[in-house]
C-alpha positions as a Markdown table, in Angstrom:
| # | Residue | x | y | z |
|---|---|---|---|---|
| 1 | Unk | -0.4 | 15.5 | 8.6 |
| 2 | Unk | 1.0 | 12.4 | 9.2 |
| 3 | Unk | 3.9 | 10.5 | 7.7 |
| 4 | Unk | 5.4 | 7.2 | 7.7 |
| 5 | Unk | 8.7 | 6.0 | 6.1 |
| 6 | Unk | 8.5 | 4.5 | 2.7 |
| 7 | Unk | 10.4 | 0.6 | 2.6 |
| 8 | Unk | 11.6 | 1.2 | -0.3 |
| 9 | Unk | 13.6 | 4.5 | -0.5 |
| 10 | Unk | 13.5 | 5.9 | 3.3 |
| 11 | Unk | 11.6 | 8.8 | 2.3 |
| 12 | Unk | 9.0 | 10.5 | 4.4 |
| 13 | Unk | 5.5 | 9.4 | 3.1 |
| 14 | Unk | 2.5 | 12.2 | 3.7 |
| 15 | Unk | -0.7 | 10.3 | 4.9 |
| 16 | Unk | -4.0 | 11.7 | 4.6 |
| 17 | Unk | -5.9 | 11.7 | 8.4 |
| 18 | Unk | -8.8 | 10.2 | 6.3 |
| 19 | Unk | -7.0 | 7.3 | 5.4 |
| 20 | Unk | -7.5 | 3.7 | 6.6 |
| 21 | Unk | -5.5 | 0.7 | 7.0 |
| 22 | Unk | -5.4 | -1.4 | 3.5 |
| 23 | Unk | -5.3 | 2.2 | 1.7 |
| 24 | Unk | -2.9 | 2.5 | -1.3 |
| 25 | Unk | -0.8 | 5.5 | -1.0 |
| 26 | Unk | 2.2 | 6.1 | -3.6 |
| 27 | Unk | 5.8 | 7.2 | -2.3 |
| 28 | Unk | 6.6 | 10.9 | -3.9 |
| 29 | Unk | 10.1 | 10.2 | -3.8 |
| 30 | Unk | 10.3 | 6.6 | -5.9 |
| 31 | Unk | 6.8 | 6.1 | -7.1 |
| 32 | Unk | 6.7 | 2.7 | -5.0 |
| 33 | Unk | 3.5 | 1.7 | -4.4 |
| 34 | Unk | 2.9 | 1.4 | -1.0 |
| 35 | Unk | -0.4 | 0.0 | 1.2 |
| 36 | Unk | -1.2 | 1.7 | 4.7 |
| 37 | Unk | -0.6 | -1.5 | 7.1 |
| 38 | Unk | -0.6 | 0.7 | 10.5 |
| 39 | Unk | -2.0 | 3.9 | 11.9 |
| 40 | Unk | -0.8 | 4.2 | 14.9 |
| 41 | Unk | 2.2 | 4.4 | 14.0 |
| 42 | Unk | 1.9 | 5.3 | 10.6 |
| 43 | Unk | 3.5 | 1.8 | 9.3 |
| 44 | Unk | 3.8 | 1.8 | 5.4 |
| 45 | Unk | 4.4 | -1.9 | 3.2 |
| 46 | Unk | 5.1 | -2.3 | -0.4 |
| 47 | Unk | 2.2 | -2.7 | -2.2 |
| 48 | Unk | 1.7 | -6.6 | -3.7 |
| 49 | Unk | 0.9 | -7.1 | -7.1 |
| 50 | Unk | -1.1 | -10.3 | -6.7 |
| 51 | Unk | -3.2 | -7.8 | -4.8 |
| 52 | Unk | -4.9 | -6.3 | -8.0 |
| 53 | Unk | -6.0 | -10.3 | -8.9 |
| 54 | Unk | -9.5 | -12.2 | -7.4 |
| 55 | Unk | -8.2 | -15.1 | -5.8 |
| 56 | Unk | -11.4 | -16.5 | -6.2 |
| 57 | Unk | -11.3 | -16.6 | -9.8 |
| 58 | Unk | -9.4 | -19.6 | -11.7 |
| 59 | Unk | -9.4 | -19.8 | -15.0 |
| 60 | Unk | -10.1 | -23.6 | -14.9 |
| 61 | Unk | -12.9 | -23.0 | -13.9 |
| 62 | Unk | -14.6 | -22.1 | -17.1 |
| 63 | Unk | -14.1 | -25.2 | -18.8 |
């Protein structure tokens, strides 16, 4: 299985061989949430918040 290092802790991540770049994987060790960024090497980022949000959507807009 492959692994990549977690940026927050240091601790070996397990990958799934099914997963794809932009994948959310969470760190067993610290509970970071991490997105995949690299498969080849496995390369692990921390996961942004803002990432959850549309930026397409404004709340100006509604007015």
């Amino acid at each position: 299985m492959p692994r990549g290092g977690c940026p927050e802790c240091g601790a070996d991540v397990h990958v799934s061989e099914e997963a794809d770049k932009g994948d959310y994987i969470e760190c067993d060790e610290c509970g970071a949430e991490l997105v995949l960024v690299g498969l080849d090497p496995i390369e692990l980022d921390l996961r942004d918040e803002e990432d959850d949000y549309d930026d397409d959507y404004d709340d100006d807009d509604e007015l």
